[in-house]
C-alpha positions, -999 to +999 in steps of 0.1 A: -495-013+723-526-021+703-533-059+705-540-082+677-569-091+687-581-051+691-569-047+654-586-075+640-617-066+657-616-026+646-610-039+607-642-058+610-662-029+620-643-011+597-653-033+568-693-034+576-692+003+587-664+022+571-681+056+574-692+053+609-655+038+620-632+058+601-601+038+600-585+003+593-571+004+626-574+022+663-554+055+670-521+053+681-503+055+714-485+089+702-519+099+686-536+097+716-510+110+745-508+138+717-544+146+722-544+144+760-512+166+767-531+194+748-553+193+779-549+212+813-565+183+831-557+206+863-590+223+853-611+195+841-640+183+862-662+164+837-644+154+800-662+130+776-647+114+751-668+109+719-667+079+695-647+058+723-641+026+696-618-001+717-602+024+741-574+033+723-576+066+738-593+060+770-572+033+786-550+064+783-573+091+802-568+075+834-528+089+834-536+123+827-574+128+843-567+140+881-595+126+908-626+130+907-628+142+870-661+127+861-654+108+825-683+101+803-678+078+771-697+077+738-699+045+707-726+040+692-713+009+678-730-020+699-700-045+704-679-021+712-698+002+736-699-036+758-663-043+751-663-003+768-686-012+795-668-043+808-635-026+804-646+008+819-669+003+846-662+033+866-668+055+837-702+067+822-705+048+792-733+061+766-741+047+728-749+081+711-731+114+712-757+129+693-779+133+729-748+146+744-771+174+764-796+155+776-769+126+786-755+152+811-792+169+821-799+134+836-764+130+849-762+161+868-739+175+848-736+214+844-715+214+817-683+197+804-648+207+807-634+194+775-651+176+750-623+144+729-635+134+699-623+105+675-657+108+649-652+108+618-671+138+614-666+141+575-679+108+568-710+118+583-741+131+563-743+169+570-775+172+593-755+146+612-727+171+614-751+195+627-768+177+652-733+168+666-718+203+665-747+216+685-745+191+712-707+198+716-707+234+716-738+234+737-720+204+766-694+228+771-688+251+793-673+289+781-640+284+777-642+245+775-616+226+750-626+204+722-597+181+710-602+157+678-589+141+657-593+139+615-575+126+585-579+157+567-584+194+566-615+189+556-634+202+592-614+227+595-642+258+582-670+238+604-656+232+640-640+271+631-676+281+631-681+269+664-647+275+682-618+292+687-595+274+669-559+274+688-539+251+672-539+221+644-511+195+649-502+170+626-494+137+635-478+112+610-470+089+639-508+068+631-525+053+605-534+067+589-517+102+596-541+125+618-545+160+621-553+172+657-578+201+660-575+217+697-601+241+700-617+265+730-653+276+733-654+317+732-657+324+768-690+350+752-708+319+742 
């Protein structure tokens, strides 16, 4: 359960930055265990999770990533990427997803098995888009899964351009309601 403290903190980045954050208030419990079950972790070796916020999907990754899945974490946001640090220390905690490649070149990082996202990717100017799309797509491995979450169709067309898309999912158990893109990179790429 999300605590008080968590919730109050998100609204106020909310309230300076309500197109970087997204939301009023973190993802759910079901929103996020909805995200993660999509995932054969049984074949995951390296997952990042982009746009991290306070955890509210992280805390969870530890009950579904097996040992010695290497776990990197991206928020850009400064408070909150040191909240992450202090409350992460064994993971790979970065501030900007939009170096994604050159985060895993100097981490000795082939190439990532899944890719979790909680960006609010429409609220972001186009180039920005871009710049991220390229950076996921190129991170992951043929065949690699990328998982995020949106509050609106509104992706759909884009992250189609880059991936297979296997499945949307709504979940009205958040707020606000979420839809949950899983996708898979074309094993050709």
């Amino acid at each position: 359960m999300k605590t008080m403290q968590e919730k109050v903190l998100f609204l106020q980045k909310f309230s300076r930055q309500p197109r970087m954050i997204g939301s009023i208030t973190p993802s759910s419990s079901f929103l996020a265990n909805a995200m993660l079950r999509s995932i054969p972790w049984g074949q995951v070796n390296a997952v990042a999770e982009l746009g991290a916020g306070t955890g509210a999907i992280t805390k969870r990754l530890g009950q579904y990533a097996e040992e010695p899945t290497k776990v990197l974490l991206f928020e850009q946001e400064p408070e909150l990427f040191h909240k992450l640090k202090i409350q992460y220390p064994s993971y790979d905690i970065h501030p900007d997803a939009r170096f994604l490649t050159q985060t895993l070149q100097k981490s000795g990082i082939d190439g990532l098995d899944c890719i979790i996202s909680g960006l609010p990717f429409y609220n972001f100017p186009q180039l920005m888009r871009d710049q991220l799309m390229k950076q996921i797509h190129s991170s992951l491995k043929p065949g690699g899964m990328f998982v995020a979450f949106q509050y609106s169709l509104q992706m759909r067309r884009q992250f189609s351009s880059y991936f297979e898309m296997e499945r949307i999912r709504f979940m009205p158990l958040n707020i606000p309601p979420a839809f949950i893109y899983i996708c898979r990179k074309r094993k050709d790429a």
